[in-house]
C-alpha positions in Angstrom: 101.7 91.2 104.3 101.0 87.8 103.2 101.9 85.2 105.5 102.8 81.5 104.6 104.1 78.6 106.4 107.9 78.1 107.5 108.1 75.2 105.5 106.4 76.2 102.5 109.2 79.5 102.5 111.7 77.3 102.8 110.8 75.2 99.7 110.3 77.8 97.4 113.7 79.4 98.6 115.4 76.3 97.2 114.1 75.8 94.5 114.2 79.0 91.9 112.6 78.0 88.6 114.9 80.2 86.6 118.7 80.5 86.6 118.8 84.1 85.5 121.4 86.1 86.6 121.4 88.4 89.2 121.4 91.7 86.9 118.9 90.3 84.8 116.4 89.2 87.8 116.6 92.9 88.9 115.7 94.3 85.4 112.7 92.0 86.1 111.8 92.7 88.9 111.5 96.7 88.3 109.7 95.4 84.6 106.6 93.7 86.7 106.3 96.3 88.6 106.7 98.9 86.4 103.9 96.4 84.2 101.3 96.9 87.3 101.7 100.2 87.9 101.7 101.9 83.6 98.6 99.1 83.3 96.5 100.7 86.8 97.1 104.0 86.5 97.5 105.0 83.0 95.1 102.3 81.5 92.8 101.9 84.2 93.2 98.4 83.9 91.7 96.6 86.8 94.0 95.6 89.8 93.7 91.6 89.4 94.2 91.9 85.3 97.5 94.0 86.2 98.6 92.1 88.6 98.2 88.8 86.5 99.8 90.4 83.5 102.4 92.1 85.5 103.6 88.4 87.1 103.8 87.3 83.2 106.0 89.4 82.6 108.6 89.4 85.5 108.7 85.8 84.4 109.3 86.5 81.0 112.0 88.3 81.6 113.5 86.8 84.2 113.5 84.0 81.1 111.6 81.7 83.4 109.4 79.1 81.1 105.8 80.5 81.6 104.2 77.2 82.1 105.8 77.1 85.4 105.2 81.1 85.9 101.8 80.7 85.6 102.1 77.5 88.5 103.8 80.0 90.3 101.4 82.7 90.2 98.4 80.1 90.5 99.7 78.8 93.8 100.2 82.0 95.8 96.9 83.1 94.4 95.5 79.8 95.8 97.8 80.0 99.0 97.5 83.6 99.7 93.4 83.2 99.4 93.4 80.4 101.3 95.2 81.8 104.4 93.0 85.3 103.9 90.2 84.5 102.0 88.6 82.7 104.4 89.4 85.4 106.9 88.2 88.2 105.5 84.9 86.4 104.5 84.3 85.2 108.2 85.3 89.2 108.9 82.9 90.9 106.6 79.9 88.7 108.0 81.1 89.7 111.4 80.9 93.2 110.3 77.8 93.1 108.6 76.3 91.7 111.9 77.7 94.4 113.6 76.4 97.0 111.1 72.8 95.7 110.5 72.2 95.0 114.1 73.0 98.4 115.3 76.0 97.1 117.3 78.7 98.7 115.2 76.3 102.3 115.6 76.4 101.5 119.6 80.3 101.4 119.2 80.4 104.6 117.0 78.3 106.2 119.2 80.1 105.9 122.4 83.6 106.5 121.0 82.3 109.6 119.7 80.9 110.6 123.0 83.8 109.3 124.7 87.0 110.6 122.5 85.7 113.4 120.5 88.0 115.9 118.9 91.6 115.7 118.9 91.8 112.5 120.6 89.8 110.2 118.3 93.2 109.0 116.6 94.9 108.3 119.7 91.7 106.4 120.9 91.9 104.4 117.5 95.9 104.0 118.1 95.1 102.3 121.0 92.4 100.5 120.2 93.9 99.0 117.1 97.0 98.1 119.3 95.3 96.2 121.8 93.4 94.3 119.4 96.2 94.0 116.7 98.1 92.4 119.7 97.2 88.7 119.2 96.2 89.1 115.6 97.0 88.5 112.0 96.9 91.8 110.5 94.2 90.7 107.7 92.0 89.6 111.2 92.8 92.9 112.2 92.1 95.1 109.2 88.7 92.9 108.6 87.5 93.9 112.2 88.9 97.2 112.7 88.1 98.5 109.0 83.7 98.7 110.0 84.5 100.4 113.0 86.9 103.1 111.5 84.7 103.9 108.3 81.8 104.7 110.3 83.9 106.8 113.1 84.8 109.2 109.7 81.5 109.1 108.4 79.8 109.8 111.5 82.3 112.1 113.2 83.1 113.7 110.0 87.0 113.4 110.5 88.8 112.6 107.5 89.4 109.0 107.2 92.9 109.1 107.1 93.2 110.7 110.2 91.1 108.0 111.7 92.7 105.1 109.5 96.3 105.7 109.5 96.5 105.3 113.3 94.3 101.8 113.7 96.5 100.6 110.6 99.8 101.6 112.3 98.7 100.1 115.6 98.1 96.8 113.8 101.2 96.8 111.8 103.7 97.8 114.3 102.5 94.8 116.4 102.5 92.7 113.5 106.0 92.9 113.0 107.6 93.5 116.1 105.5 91.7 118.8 105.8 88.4 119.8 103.5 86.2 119.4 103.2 87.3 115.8 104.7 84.5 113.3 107.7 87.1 112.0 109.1 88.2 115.3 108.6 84.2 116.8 110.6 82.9 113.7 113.7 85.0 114.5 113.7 84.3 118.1 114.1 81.0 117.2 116.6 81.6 114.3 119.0 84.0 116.5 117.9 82.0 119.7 116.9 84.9 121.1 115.0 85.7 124.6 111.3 85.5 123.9 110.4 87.7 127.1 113.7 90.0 126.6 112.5 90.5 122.9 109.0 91.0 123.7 109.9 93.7 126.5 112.2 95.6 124.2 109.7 95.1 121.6 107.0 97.0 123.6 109.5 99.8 124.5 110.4 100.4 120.6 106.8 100.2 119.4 104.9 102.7 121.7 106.7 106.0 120.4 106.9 104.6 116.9 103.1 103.8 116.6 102.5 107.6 118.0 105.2 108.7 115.4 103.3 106.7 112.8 99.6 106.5 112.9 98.5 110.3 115.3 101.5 112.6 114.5 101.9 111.6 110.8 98.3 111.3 110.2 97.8 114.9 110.1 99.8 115.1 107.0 98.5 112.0 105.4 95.1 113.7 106.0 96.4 116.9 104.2 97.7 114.5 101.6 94.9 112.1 100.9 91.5 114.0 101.7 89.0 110.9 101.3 85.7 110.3 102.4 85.1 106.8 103.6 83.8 104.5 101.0 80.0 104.3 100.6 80.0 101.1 99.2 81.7 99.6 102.2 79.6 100.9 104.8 76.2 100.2 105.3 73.7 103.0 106.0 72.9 103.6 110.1 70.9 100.9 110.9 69.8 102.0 114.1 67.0 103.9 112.9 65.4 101.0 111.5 65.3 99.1 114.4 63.7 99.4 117.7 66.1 97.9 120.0 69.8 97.0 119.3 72.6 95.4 120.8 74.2 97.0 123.9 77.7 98.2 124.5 79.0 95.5 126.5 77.4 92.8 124.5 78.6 94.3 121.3 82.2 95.2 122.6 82.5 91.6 124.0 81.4 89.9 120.6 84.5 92.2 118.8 86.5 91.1 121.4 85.9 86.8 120.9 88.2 86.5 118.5 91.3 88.2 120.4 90.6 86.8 123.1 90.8 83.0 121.5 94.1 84.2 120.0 96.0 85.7 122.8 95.2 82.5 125.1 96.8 80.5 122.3 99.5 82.5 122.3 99.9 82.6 126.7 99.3 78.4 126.8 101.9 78.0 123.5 104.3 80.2 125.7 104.1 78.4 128.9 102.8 75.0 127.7 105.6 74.5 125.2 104.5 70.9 124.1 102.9 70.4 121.3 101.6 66.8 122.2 100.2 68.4 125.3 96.2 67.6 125.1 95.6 71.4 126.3 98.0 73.4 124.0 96.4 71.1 121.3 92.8 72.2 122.0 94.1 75.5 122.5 95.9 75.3 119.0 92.6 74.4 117.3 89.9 77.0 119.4 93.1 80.0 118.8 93.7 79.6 115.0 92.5 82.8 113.3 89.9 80.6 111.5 87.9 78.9 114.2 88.4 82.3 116.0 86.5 84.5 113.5 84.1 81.5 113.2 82.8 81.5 116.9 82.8 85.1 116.7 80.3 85.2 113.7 78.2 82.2 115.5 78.1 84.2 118.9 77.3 86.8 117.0 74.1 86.0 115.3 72.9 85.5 118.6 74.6 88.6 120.8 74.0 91.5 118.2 71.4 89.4 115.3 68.6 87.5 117.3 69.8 91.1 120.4 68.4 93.3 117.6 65.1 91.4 117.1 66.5 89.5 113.8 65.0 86.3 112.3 66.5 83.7 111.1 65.9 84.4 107.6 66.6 88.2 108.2 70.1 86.6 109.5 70.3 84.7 106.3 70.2 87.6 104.1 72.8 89.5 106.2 75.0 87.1 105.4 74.5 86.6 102.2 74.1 90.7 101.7 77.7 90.8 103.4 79.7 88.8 101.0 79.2 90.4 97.8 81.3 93.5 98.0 84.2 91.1 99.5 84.8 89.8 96.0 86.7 91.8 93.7 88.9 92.4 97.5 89.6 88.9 97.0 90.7 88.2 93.8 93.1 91.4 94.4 94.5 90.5 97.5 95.0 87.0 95.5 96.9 88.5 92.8 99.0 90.1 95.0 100.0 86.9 96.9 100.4 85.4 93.3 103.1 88.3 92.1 104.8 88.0 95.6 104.8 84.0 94.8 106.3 84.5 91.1 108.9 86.9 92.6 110.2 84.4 95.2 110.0 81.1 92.6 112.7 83.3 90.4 115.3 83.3 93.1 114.9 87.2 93.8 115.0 87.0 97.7 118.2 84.6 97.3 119.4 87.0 95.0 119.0 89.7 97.6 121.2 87.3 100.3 123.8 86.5 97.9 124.6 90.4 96.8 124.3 91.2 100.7 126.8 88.4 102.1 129.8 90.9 101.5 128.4 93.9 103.3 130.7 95.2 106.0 128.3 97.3 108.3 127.6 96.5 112.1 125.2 93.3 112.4 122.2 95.7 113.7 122.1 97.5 110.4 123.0 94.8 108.4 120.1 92.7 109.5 117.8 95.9 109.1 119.1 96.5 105.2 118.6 92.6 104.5 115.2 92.5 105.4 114.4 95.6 104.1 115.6 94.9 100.3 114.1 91.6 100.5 110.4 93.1 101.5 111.2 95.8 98.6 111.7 92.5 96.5 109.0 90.0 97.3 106.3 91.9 99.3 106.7 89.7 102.0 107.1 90.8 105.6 107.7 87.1 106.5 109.7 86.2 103.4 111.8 89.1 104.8 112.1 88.0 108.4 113.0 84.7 108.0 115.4 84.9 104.8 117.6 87.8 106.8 116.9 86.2 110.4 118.4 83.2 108.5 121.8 84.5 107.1 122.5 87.1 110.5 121.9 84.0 113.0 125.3 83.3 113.3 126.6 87.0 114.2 124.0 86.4 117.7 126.9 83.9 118.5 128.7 86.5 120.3 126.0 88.8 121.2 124.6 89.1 124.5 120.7 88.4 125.6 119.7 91.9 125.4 121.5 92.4 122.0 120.3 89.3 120.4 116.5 90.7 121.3 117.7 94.0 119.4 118.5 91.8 116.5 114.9 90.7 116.0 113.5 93.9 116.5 115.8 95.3 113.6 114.8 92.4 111.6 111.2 93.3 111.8 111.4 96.5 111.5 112.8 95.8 108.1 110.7 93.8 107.2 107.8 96.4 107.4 109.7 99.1 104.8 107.6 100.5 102.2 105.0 98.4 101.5 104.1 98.6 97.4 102.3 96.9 94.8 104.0 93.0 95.7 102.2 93.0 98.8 98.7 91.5 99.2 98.5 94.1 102.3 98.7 97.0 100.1 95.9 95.7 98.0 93.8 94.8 100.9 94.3 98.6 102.4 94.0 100.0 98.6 90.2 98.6 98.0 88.7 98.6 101.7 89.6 102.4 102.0 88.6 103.1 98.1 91.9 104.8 97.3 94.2 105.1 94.3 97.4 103.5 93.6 98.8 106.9 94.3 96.8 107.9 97.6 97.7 104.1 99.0 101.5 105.1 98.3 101.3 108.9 99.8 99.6 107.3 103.2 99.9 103.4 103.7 103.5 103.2 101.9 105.1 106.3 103.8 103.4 105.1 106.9 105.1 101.1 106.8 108.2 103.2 105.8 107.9 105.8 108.9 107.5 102.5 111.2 110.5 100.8 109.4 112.9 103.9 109.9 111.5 104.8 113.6 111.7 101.0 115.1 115.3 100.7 113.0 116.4 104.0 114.9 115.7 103.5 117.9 116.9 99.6 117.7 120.3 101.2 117.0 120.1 103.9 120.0 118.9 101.1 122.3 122.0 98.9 121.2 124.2 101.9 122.4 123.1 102.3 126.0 121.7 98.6 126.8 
């Protein structure tokens, strides 16, 4: 679910850096892919070397020169690191605060006490929801991902009964809540109702999040039997330490960064000025960067120097936490880089100029456009904004409530099976320590579940509203 700018989308839209034709871009298209998946799972071929080899090659057959394939590639890698990296770094100190202070074990500790049993994943559905509601959903994953490996580990649930849920809590608000950057760039494409949207957006996403993450996480479970990742979760150190951070402290400190994010989001909605000196400071203390940054500062002080920490013992945490992030990174880039080379060879234009002839009610059309360009280029926002783009002009006629519905089909396309193009898969792929395979039978067929459900119910809405 890489995300990039509007502007940087709309560039590479226009400017394809091969003229193959359309049969030929599709043979190469299913060649990269089919390139990334032979090279990972039948030659164990590490993910970044597959996905680097795999971009050569859609290029090559696409008959793109490589020179500018490899730019291509290069930039998403750089642009796709640049808008994550970053993140997930600032995210993984934060976590390793929490872990090594004992503030992530004080979190464990009460959910467990609190939502044992049966309700743990509709405690993590929730929780993931309210926090996924301001967020990017790298922010998300990177704050989320400590708490849920240690809720398996300690609770001894499988961790795709615990996972599933927080990841379709974050995803389902990612693509169908405003103020997220997809669902705000087709309200402004279709000119549609940004409290309408938002309030049909809520009343889609609630049963498909308990369609997606509780109910189908029993079968994922069944599916993908896992144990959380020992290398991505630090042993308990509560037992070390003789005092730790306490509840509220700890919960608070989780809490900074959504916080920051949401009130950006409120003061961008009412403010509406972006010369406005307080949607301007607002803009700067909101962005996911500065965000996670205050969070990890507040934090060496709430849950490091809480939990009797010096500063050099603070040091080494954060060293400590940066060293398994790396081989996550370079992934994730590769992934952006694929998704990058993909888009440069015209495939998401491709994908509008086959779909201009469709004759199918604007609803499912808009659903079907976003979801063959997300099958395409891996992007959730490549998908929202190249089909919010070409259905604009059916909203003409529509009215407010329908115009809403139009988003929301939009997004939930745009969320369809998420596979080896998208940086998200990646990122889910390494921080759970599954397969190519097990990422497919649980995070793929989840995205997919939410794409169907939302789509669905979009169209039943549209026949009593």
């Amino acid at each position: 679910m890489t995300r990039l700018s509007v502007e940087t989308l709309a560039a590479d839209a226009v400017d394809p850096i091969t003229s193959a034709g359309h049969a030929q871009l599709g043979v190469a298209v299913l060649a990269g892919i089919a390139v990334i998946v032979l090279l990972i799972t039948q030659f164990k071929l590490h993910a970044f070397l597959a996905l680097t080899i795999g971009s050569l090659a859609l290029g090559a057959v696409a008959g793109a020169p490589l020179d500018k394939v490899i730019v291509s590639f290069t930039t998403g890698l750089g642009s796709t690191v640049a808008g994550v990296g970053v993140l997930i770094a600032l995210g993984a100190i934060l976590g390793k605060l929490l872990a090594d202070s004992g503030g992530a074990d004080q979190i464990v500790d009460t959910i467990l006490a609190k939502a044992g049993g049966r309700a743990m994943p509709w405690a993590m559905v929730l929780i993931a929801s309210v926090i996924g509601l301001p967020l990017f959903f790298e922010v998300g994953i990177v704050l989320l991902i400590p708490v849920v490996l240690m809720v398996a580990k300690r609770g001894n649930y499988s961790l795709m009964r615990i996972g599933i849920p927080a990841l379709a809590g974050l995803s389902v608000m990612h693509g169908l809540i405003p103020p997220h950057p997809g669902p705000l760039v087709a309200i402004d494409a279709v000119k549609a109702n940004l409290g309408v949207t938002l309030a049909l957006g809520v009343l889609v996403a609630i049963p498909t999040v308990i369609i997606a993450g509780p109910l189908f996480s029993r079968y994922a479970a069944r599916w993908v039997d896992v144990p959380a990742p020992d290398r991505m979760i630090p042993a308990r150190a509560s037992e070390e330490l003789e005092k730790r951070p306490g509840f509220g402290a700890t919960l608070a400190t989780m809490l900074l960064p959504v916080v920051l994010m949401l009130s950006k989001a409120l003061v961008d909605i009412v403010a509406d000025d972006p010369t406005h000196q307080v949607q301007r400071v607002f803009d700067v203390i909101g962005s996911p960067l500065i965000a996670l940054l205050a969070a990890v500062i507040v934090g060496m002080f709430t849950l490091g120097r809480a939990a009797g920490f010096t500063r050099d013992r603070l040091s080494t945490t954060v060293e400590k936490s940066l060293a398994p992030i790396a081989g996550i990174l370079l992934i994730v880039g590769a992934g952006g880089g694929f998704k990058q080379t993909l888009i440069d060879c015209g495939v998401g234009q491709m994908i509008l100029d086959i779909s201009k002839d469709w004759s199918i009610p604007a609803l499912l059309l808009a659903w079907l456009i976003a979801v063959a360009i997300r099958l395409a280029t891996g992007s959730a926002t490549v998908a929202t904004i190249s089909a919010a783009g070409l259905v604009a002009p059916l909203a003409a006629d529509m009215s407010t409530a329908h115009t809403s519905l139009l988003v929301l089909a939009i997004g939930a396309g745009s969320l369809f099976f998420s596979h080896v193009n998208d940086a998200g898969f990646w990122l889910v792929k390494e921080y759970f320590g599954l397969s190519v395979g097990q990422t497919v039978k649980t995070w793929s067929v989840m995205e997919t579940i939410i794409s169907v459900v939302a789509g669905g119910l979009v169209l039943l809405l549209s026949l009593v509203i």
